[in-house]
N, C-alpha and C positions, 0 to 999 in steps of 0.2 A: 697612532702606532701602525695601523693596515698600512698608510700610505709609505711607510718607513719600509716594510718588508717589502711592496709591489716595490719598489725602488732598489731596493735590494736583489730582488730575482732579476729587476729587468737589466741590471750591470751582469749580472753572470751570463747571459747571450751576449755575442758579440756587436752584433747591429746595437744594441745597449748601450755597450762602451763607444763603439762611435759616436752616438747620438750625444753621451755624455762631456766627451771630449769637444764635439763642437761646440754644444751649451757652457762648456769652464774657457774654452780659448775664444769664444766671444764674448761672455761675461770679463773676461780681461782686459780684451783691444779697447771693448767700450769703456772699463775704468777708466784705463790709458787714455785714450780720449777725452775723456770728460777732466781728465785732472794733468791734459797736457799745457805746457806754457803755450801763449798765446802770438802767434807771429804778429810782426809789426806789421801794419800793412802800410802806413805810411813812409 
């Protein structure tokens, strides 16, 4: 539960939300990556 609120406080600073944002839009690409189809290489 602590680590839920330090998480909490640290989105209401701005430097927070950035940090957040680059952790969720790389958490995605790499989905994306990992569950993209696969080029032919032959």
């Amino acid at each position: 539960m602590g680590a839920i609120l330090d998480l909490t406080e640290l989105l209401k600073e701005p430097a927070g939300m950035i940090g957040a944002l680059v952790i969720v839009g790389g958490g995605y690409y790499f989905v994306k990556w990992v569950f993209a189809e696969p080029n032919d290489e032959e």
